[in-house]
C-alpha positions in Angstrom: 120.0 143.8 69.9 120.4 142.3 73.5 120.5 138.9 74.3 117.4 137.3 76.6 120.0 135.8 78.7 121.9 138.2 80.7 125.9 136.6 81.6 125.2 136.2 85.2 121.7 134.5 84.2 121.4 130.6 85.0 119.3 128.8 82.7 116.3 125.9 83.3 115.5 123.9 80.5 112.0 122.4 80.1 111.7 119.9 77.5 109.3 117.3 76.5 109.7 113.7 74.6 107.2 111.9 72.5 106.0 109.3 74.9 103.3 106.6 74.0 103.0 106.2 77.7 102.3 110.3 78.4 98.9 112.0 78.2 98.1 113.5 74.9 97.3 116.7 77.1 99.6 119.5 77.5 100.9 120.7 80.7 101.3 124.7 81.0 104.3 125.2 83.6 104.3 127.6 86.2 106.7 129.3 88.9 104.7 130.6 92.0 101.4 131.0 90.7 102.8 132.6 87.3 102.3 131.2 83.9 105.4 130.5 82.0 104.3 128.2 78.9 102.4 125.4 77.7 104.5 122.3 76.5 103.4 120.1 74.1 105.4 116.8 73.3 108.6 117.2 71.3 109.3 120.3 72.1 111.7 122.4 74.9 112.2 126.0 76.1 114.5 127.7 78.5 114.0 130.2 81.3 116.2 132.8 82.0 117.0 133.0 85.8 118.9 135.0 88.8 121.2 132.3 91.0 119.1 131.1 93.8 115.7 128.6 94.0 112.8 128.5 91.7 110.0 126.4 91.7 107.7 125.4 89.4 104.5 123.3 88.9 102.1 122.1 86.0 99.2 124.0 88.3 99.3 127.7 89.5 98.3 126.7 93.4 100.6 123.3 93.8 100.4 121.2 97.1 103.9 120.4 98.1 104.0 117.3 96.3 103.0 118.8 92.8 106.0 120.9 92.4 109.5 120.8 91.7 112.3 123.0 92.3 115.7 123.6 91.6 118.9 125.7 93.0 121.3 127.1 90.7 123.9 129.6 90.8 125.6 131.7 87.8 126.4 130.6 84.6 124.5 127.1 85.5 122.4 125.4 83.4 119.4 122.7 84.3 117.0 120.5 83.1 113.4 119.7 84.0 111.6 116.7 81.9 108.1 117.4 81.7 105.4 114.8 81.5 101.5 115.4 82.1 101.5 116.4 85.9 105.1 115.7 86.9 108.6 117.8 86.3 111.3 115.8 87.1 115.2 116.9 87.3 117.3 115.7 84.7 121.4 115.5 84.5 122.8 117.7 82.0 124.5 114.4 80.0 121.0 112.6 79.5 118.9 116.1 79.3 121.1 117.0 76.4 121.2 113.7 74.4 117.2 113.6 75.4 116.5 116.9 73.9 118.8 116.4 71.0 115.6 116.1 68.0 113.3 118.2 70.0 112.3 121.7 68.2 111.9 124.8 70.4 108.1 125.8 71.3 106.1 127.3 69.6 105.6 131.2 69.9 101.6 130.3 70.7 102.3 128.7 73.5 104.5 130.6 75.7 102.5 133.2 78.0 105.5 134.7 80.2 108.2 137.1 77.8 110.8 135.8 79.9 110.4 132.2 78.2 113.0 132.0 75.4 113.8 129.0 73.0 117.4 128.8 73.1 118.9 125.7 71.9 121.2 124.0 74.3 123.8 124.1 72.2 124.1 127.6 71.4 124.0 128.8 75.3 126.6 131.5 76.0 
C-alpha cells in the first residue's frame, strides 16, 4: 500500500489544545477557498504538501488579516496552532512537546482526502 506522504512531500501540522480560554466552537480549516478539516480541541492532523507557499484560513473567502501562511521546502515539516478564528505558526520544539497528548482527528471531520493523521513522531 503507498504511503499519503510522498518523500519530496513537506508536511503542515494543525493541532489543537484544550483551552479554557478558546471557544467551544470548532474551526474547519481551509487553503484557498478549499475545505481541508474541522478541528476540534485535542486533536491534530497533517497535510501533505509540494515545497512552496500555502495558505490557509478558518473561512473559505479570508480578508488578508484572517489567514496564515507558510513556505516550506522538501522534507520540511511545520506547525500551525489552531484556536477559534486564528492559526498561528508554531516552532517545531514547542509544536511537538504541545502536541505530545493530542489524538489524531477524527475520520468525521476531515472533508479533503489529502488530510492524513500522521503522528509527528512516526514522519518519514
Amino acid at each position: 500500500m503507498r504511503s499519503p506522504v510522498r518523500s519530496d512531500d513537506a508536511l503542515i501540522y494543525f493541532y489543537r489544545t484544550k483551552s479554557l480560554t478558546d471557544s467551544f466552537l470548532n474551526p474547519t480549516i481551509y487553503s484557498k477557498g478549499r475545505e481541508l478539516a474541522r478541528l476540534e480541541k485535542d486533536q491534530y492532523f497533517a497535510l501533505p504538501v509540494a515545497a512552496g507557499t500555502h495558505y490557509f484560513s478558518w473561512t473559505d473567502d479570508p480578508d488578508d488579516d484572517e489567514e496564515a501562511w507558510v513556505t516550506v521546502t522538501r522534507g520540511q515539516l511545520a506547525f500551525f496552532r489552531v484556536r477559534y478564528r486564528a492559526i498561528e505558526p508554531v516552532e517545531d520544539f514547542e509544536a511537538i512537546e504541545q502536541m505530545r497528548d493530542l489524538g489524531p482527528i477524527e475520520a468525521g471531520n476531515i472533508f479533503d482526502p489529502s488530510v492524513v493523521s500522521i503522528p509527528v513522531i512516526d514522519t518519514p
